[in-house]
N, C-alpha and C positions, 0 to 999 in steps of 0.2 A: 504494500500500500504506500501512497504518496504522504510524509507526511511534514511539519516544518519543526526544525527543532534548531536548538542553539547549542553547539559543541564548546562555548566559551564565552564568556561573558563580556557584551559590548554595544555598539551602535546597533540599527537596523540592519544593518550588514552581518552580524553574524547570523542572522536569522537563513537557516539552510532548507532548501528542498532534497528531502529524501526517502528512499523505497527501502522501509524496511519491512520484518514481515505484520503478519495480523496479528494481535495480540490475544491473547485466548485466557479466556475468565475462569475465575477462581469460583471457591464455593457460593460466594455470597455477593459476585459480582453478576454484571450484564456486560456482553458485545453490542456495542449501536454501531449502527453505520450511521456517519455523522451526516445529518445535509446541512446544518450549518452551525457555526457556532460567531462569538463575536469579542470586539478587543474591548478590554478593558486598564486602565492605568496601570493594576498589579502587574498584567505582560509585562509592560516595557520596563518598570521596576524591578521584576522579576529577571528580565533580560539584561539589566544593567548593571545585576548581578549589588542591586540595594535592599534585596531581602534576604539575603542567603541566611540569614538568622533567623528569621520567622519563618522564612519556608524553605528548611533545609531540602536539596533537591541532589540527584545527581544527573553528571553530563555524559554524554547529552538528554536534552529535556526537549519535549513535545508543550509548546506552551499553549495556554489559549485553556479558560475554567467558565466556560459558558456552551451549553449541548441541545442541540434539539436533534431527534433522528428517529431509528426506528431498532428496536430491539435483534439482534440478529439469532442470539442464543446466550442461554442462560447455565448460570452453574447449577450446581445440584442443591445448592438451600436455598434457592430463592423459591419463592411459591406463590408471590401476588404479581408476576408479569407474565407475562405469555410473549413467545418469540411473535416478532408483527405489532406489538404495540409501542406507539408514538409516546414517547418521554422528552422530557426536557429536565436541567438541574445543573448546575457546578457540583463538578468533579472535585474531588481534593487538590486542593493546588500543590501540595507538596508529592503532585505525582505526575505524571505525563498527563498533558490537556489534550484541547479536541479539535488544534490545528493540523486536523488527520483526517484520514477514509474512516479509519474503524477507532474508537478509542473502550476498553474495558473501566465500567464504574461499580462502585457499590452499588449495590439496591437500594440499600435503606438511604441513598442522597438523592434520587430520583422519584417525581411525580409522570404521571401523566399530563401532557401537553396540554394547550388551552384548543378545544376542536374549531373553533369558530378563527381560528388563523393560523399561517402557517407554518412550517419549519423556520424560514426566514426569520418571522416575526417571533417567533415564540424563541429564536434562541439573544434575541436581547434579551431579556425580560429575569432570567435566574440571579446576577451575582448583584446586578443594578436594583432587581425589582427587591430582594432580601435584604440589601443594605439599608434602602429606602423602610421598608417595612419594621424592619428591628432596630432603626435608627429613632422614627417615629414611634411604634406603641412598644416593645420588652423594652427598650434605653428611655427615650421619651415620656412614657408612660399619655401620650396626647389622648387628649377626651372632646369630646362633641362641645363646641362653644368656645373653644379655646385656641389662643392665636401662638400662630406658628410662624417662624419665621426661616426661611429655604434659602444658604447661600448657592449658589451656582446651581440656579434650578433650573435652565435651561437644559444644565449635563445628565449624563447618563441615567446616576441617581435622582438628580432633581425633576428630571420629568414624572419620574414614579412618586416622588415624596410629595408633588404637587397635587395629583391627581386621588392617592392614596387618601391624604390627608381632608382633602377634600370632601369627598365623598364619607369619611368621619365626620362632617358636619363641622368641620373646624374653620376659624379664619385665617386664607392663606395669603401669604406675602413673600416675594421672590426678592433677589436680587439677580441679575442679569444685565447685558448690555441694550443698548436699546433698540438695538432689529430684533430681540425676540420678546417685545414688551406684549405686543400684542396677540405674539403665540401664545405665551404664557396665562394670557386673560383667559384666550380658547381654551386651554387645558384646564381651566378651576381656579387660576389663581384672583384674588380679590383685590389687589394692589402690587405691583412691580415698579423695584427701585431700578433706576438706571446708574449703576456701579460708578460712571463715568464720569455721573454730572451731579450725582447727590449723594451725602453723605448716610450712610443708613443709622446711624448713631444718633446723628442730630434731628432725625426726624419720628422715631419709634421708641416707644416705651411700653414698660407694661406689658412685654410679650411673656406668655407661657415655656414656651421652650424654642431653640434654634438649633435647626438641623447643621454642622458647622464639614465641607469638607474641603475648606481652604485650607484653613492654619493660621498661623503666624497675627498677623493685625488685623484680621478680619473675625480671629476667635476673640483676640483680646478685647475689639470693640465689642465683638457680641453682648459682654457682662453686662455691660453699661445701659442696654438696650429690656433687658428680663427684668420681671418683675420677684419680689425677694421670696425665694423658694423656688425662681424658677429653674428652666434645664438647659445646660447645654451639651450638646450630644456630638460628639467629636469622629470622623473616619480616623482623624490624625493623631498625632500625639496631646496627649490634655497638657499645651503649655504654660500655662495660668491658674494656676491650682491656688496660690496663695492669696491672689485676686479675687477667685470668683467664692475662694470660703469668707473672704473679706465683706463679701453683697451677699452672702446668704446664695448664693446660686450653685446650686450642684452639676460639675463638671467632670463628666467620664468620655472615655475613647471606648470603640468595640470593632470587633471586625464580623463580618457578616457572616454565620453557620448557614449550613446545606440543612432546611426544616424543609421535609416532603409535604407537611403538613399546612405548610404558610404559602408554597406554592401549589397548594392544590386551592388555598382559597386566593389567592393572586386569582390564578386559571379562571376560579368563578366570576371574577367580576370581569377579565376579560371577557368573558362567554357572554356576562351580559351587558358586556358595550359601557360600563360605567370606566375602563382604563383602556386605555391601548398602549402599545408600543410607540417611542417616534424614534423612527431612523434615520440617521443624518446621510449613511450612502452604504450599498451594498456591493465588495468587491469580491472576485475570485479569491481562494484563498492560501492559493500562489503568490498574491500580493500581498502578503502580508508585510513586507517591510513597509510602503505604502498608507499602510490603514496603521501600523504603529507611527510614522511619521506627522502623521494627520492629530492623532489621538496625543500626543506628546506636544502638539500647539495648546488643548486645553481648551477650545472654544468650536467642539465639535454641541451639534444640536441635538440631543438622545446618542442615540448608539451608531456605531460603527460594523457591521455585521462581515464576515466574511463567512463566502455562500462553498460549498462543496460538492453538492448535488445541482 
């Protein structure tokens, strides 16, 4: 099978096409033949060889932790899929991803696809759609009535946590540039800061919790912004701990687990039209240095998908 991996840790350029064989599933794994999966910042981190601590790996690696496909065969302990049936999920990163023909996953990390779209679509939606999710309610704890504040909600996660949160009944408020002020309304949001030209600090207060997956000045203004008790919920490192226990505000980092169970109800509301997918562009995924180069500017619009089927 054709697949991309990285024998050494670098730019875009080390990312390699190669035929290795099919990999063949353990007890308690599944074979998918991938039709698509899609890039997310952890790759090119991952390939730059700045996680090698959190996700020890060895080389060469198959990168890419987002799957949509179809079962090919199954180990001998799994017992809730059948060979032929459409899944989607992140894979464990600390293992070959599904910048491939065929990739072997766990079962217990994988749901059932969302039926009402497709491969393409459904393989944004795993490592972005769970971040968003257990960013906002297990970290967040967000409740119906209560205002949220989304920085880079235009991106990958931001589109889910918009939408997400929304449909929670909650008041949503984005930060973003200002071509996608107006995407952003379409999607649920109730107000959108233009990063550019206004300052989000000087104009909000009182907020419940903020989703934070910048860092650096944009977490430390967050504090300033919540109200006392409120949250702010970090992708990144929590750099302002002494800060934010100074306002009363509780400040934690998390990184997003494989819940079959968060994406089967994800699935549900795709099915019923309350979220969708946004794709910013869909390439071969032979290109994948291309869609890492892309994704490494920081101002792609939803996801990046690379297609295989």
């Amino acid at each position: 099978m054709k697949a991309i991996r990285i024998h050494e840790f670098g730019g875009p350029d080390v990312l390699s096409i190669d035929e290795i064989p099919v990999p063949q599933p353990e007890k308690d794994e599944v074979l998918i033949r991938v039709h698509a999966t899609s890039v997310n910042p952890v790759d090119w981190k991952i390939r730059e060889g700045y996680r090698k601590e959190k996700f020890p790996s060895k080389l060469p690696l198959i990168l890419g932790w987002d799957v949509s496909g179809v079962i090919e065969a199954l180990g001998d302990k799994v017992g809730h899929f059948r060979k032929g049936d459409e899944v989607y999920g992140r894979p464990d990163p600390t293992k070959n991803g599904a910048y491939a023909e065929y990739i072997v996953v766990k079962a217990n990390l994988l749901s059932i696809k969302p039926i009402s779209i497709g491969h393409t679509e459904a393989a944004a939606v795993p490592l972005a759609g769970l971040t968003a999710w257990q960013g906002l309610f297990d970290h967040g704890l967000l409740k119906e009535g209560q205002k949220v504040l989304i920085h880079a909600a235009a991106g990958g996660v931001g589109t889910y946590a918009v939408q997400f949160a929304k449909n929670k009944g909650a008041y949503v408020i984005g930060t973003a540039s200002d071509q996608n002020i107006d995407f952003l309304k379409r999607l649920g949001a109730d107000e959108v800061i233009d990063y550019n030209m206004e300052s989000f600090e000087n104009i909000l207060h009182d907020i419940d919790l903020v989703l934070d997956t910048i860092g650096g000045d944009t977490q430390l203004k967050s504090i300033d912004v919540l109200k006392p008790g409120g949250r702010l919920i970090t992708t990144l490192a929590p750099e302002f701990v002494n800060e934010a226990k100074a306002k009363n505000i509780h400040l934690s980092s998390y990184m997003a687990q494989s819940i079959p169970k968060q994406l089967e109800e994800i699935a549900q509301l795709i099915d019923a039209g309350k979220v969708k997918p946004v794709i910013d562009q869909v390439l071969p995924f032979t290109e994948a240095r291309k869609a890492h180069l892309s994704n490494e500017q920081g101002h792609t619009r939803g996801k990046i998908v690379l297609q295989v089927i």
